[in-house]
N, C-alpha and C positions, 0 to 999 in steps of 0.2 A: 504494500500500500504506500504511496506517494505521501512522503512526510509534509506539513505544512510548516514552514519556515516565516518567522517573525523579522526583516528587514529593519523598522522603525515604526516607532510610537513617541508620538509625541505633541504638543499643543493640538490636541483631539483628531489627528491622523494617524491612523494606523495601518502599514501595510506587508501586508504578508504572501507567500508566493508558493503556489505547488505545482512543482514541475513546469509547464507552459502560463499556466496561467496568475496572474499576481491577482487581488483584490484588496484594494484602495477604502476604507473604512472611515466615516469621520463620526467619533466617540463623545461627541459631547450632547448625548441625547437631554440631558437634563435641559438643555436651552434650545430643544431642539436643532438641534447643530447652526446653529449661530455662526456667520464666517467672521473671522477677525484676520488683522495684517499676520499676526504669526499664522494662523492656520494657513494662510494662503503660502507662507514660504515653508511651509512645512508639506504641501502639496508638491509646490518646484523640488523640494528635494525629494519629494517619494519618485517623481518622474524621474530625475537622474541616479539614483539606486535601484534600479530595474536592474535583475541579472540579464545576460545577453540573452539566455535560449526563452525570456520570455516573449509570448506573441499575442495574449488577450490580456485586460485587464477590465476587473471588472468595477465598479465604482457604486457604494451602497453608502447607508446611512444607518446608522442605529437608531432604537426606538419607532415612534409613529411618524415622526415626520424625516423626509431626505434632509431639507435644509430651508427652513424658513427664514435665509437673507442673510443680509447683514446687520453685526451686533447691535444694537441701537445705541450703547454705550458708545460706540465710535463719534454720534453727533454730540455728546455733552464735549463741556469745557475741558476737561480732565481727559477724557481720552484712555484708551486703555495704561498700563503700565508702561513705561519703558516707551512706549510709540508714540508718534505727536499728533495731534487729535488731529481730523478734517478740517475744524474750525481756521487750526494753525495755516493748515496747508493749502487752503483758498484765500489764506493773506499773502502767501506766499508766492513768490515769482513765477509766471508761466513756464517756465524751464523746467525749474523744480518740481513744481505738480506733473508736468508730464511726464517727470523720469521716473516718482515715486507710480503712478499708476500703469507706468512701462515695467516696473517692477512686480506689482500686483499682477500685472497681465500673465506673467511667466505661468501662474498657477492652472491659467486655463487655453495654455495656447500646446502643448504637448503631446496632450490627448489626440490631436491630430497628427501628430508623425503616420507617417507610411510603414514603417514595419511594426505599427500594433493596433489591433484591432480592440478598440474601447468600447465597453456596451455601462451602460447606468442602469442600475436598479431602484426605481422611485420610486414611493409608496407618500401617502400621505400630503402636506406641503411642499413645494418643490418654489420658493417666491422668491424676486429679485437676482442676487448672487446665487441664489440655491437655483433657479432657473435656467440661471446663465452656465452655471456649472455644469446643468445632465446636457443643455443643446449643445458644450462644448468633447460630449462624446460622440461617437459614430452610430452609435442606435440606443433606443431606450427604450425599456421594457419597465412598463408601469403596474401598480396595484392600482383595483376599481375605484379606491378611495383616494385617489390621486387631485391637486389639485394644483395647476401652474399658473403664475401671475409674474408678470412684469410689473413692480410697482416704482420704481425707480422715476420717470414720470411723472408719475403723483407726488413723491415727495422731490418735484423741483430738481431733479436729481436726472442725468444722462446715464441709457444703459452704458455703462463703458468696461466691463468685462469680457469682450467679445463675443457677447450674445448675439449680436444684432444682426451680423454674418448669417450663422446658419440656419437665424431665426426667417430670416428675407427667403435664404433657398429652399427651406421646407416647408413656408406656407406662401409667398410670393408679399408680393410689398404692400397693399392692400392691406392682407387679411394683418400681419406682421404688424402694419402701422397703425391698423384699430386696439391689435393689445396691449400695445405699447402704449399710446394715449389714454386709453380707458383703465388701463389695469386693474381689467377684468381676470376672474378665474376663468381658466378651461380644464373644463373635469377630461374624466378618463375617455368618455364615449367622442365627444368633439375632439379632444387629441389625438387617438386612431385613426379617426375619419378626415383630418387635416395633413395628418402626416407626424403630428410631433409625435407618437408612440409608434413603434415597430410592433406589441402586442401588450392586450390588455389584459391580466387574469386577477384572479381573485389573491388578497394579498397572503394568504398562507400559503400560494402555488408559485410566490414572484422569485426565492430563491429557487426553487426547484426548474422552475423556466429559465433563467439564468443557467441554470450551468448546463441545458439541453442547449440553450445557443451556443455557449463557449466548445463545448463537444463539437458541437456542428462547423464552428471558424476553424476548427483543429484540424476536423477531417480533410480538408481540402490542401495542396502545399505551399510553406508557407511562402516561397519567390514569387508564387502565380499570386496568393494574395496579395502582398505585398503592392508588385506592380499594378494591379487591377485598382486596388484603390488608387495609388495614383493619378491613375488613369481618370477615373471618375471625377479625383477631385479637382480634375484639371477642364475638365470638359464643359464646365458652364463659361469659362475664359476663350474658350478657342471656336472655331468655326468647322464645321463640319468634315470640311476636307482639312484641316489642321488636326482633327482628331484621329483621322485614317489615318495620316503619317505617323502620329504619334504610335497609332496600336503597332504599325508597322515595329519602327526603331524608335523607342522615347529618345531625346539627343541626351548627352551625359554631359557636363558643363567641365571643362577642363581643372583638374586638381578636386574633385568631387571626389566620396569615399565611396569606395567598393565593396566594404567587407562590413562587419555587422559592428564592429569594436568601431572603427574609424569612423563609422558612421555616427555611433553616437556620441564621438569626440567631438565630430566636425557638429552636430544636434549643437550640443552646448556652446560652442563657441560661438553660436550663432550664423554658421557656414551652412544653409540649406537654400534647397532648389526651393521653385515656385509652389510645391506643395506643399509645403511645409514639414518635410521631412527628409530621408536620404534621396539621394538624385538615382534614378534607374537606369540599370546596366544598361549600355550599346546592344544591335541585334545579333551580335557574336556572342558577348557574355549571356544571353537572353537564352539561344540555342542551346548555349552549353549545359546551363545551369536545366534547361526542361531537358535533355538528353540523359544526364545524371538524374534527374529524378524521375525520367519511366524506369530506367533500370534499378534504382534503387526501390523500386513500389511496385515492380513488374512481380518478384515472389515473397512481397509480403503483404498479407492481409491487416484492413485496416484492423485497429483492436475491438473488439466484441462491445467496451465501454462506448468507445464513440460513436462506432456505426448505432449502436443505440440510442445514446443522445440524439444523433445524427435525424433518425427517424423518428424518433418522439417529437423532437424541436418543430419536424414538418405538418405532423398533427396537430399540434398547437398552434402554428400563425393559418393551417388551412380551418379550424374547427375550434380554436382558445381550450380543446380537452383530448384528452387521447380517444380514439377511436377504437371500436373494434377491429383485432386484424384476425381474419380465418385462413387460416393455411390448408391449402393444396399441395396432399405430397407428393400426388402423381395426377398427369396428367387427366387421368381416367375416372376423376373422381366427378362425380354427376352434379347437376346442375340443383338437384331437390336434397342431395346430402349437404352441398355447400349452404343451401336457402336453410336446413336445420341444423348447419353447426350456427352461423349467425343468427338464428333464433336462440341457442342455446348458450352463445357468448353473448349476448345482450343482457339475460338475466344472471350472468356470470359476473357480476361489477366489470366489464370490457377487456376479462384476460382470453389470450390469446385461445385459438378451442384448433385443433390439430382433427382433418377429416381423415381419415381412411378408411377406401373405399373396399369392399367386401367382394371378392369375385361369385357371383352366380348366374352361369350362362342357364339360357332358355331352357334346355335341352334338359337338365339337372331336372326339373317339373316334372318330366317323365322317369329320370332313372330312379329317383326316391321313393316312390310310391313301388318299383318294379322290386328295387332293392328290397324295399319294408316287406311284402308282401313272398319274395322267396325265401325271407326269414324266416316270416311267420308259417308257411305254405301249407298248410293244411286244411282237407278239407274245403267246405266251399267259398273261403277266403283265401288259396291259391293264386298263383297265375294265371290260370285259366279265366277264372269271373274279371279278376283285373282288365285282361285284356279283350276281353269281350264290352268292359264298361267304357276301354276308348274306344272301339269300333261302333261302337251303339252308342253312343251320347243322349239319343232320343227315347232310347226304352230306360233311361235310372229317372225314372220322375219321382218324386214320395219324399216322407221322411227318413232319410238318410240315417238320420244321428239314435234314432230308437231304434228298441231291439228288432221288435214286430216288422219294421224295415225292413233291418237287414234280412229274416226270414224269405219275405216278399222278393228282395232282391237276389238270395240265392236261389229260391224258387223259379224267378224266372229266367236267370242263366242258367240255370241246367236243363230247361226246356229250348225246344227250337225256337228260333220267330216264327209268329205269325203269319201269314202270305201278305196281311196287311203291312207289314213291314219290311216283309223280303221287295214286297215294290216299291218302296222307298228310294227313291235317290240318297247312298251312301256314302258319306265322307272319302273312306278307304274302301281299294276295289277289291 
């Protein structure tokens, strides 16, 4: 079992990493995760304490709510500890303020590198910075009780955590620029239906849908991911035929890193391409790197965890719940055993129900009764009345299943037919 490792904790971040995937925590539920300047440089440094082989990150909240804003201690006089209040820093020289919130930015501009795929798990409150915070991941999977609000507007305030960005591409400028002014709530069902949620469940299912996406970003490898976001997030910038070249050969900017370490050198230093992440290999290193990874995936299967994840994750964004799955193990299995295993996985709470199908040819109709009957063979329940009772189908009329019957029926096998029935048009000649 894949150990969970503790990287950092600290001014209410905490983030810990198992195997591929990290998850980014902010602990200060008592204030419902309140952001303040430290937490926020306490985010920039979760970002650059990533081990290299990480490629998802996941980004939750404790308690009921993800993050209901910024601390409101920030607008008093006093300001937090150690920090210099707002009040200070709006008397202060335009320089200044835009270096101090160039600073703050750090915390939510990361999330978007190209070599990691960031999902949010919201539940609850998600308002102002806490909003700005899930749009500054690459998907976000919300609980039904979910409630998101731009309030920064209302109080006099400019969104300027880099919300504003991906808030314009995922709902268009319109709908972006009524929530912004109104700083109105949008629940969980208009979130979906807008585009801010990738899926909506119920919040005792919101970790468990979480790590069925993260399983699922894993399945795929990770160079083709990588590039494909790029790709995407370069595409509202360019022009149609700009984006066919790019699928072709993305260009590589000269003195750009290659490798997974350099890259997150050149990350921090401030050395990234237009995506805001590492720049994408030339169509040689492109070739190379898919060449190596069919052969390294050609004889191995993916792992039983993830293909699972994998498939649950797709029941969930097509149905918000898992589905019935009926298995066919062969071909041959009929269309009314299939119609009652899923009758029978239905009332099963939706576990998987396994058909197989029984061989019994036609023919077997007749050998069982021939068999039973040279078992039994005596007397006038032999072979002989057997086979007289499929030649004659028209002469077994009666009660069959009483004794008296059967009397009646060996009686008249062992007599001839009738002439009334010898004229008969007969079955068999």
């Amino acid at each position: 079992m894949a150990s969970l490792d503790s990287v950092l904790d600290k001014d209410g971040v905490r983030l810990t990493v198992e195997d591929a995937v990290a998850t980014v925590t902010l602990t200060n539920a008592a204030k419902r995760n309140a952001q303040s300047p430290a937490l926020w440089r306490a985010l920039t440094e979760a970002g650059r304490s990533l081990p290299g082989n990480v490629r998802v990150v996941v980004l939750r909240g404790e308690g009921k709510s993800f993050s209901a804003g910024l601390d409101r201690q920030a607008f008093s006089p006093e300001g937090f500890d150690g920090e210099p209040s707002f009040l200070d820093l709006a008397r202060g020289s335009d320089e200044d303020l835009d270096a101090v919130i160039a600073e703050y930015q750090e915390a939510f501009t990361w999330w978007r590198r190209s070599d990691l795929v960031t999902v949010a798990a919201v539940q609850g409150h998600a308002i102002g910075a806490g909003f700005q915070l899930a749009l500054a991941c690459d998907l976000r999977v919300v609980a039904e009780d979910v409630q998101f609000a731009m309030r920064e507007t209302s109080l006099g305030l400019v969104p300027d955590l880099t919300g504003t960005h991906p808030l314009h591409g995922l709902v268009g400028y319109a709908r972006a620029l009524e929530i912004c002014a109104t700083g109105r709530f949008v629940h969980a069902a208009e979130a979906e239906r807008i585009g801010l949620a990738n899926l909506v469940v119920p919040g005792d299912e919101l970790d468990g849908a979480v790590r069925d996406l993260a399983g699922a970003l894993l399945a795929a490898p990770r160079d083709a991911v990588i590039e494909t976001k790029a790709l995407l997030q370069g595409a509202a910038s360019r022009t149609y035929e700009e984006q066919r070249v790019a699928e072709r050969a993305p260009p590589r900017p000269a003195g750009s890193a290659t490798s997974r370490e350099s890259a997150t050198e050149s990350l921090h230093a401030g050395h990234q391409d237009g995506h805001g992440g590492p720049a994408a290999p030339d169509r040689r290193d492109r070739l190379a790197t898919a060449l190596r990874t069919a052969r390294a995936t050609a004889s191995v299967r993916r792992s039983a965890a993830t293909a699972s994840s994998t498939r649950t994750w797709r029941r969930r964004w097509w149905t918000g719940a898992p589905r019935t799955r009926v298995r066919r193990t062969t071909p041959g299995t009929s269309v009314a055993a299939s119609a009652a295993a899923r009758l029978a996985a239905s009332s099963s709470g939706g576990r998987a129900v396994t058909v197989r199908p029984v061989a019994f040819p036609a023919f077997a109709a007749l050998l069982v009764p021939l068999v039973v009957s040279l078992v039994r063979g005596s007397g006038g329940d032999g072979f002989l009345p057997l086979l007289h009772q499929v030649r004659h189908p028209q002469v077994h009329r009666g009660d069959h299943e009483s004794q008296p019957g059967r009397r009646r029926l060996r009686a008249r096998c062992a007599a001839a037919p009738p002439a009334a029935e010898a004229a008969r048009p007969r079955p068999w000649p």
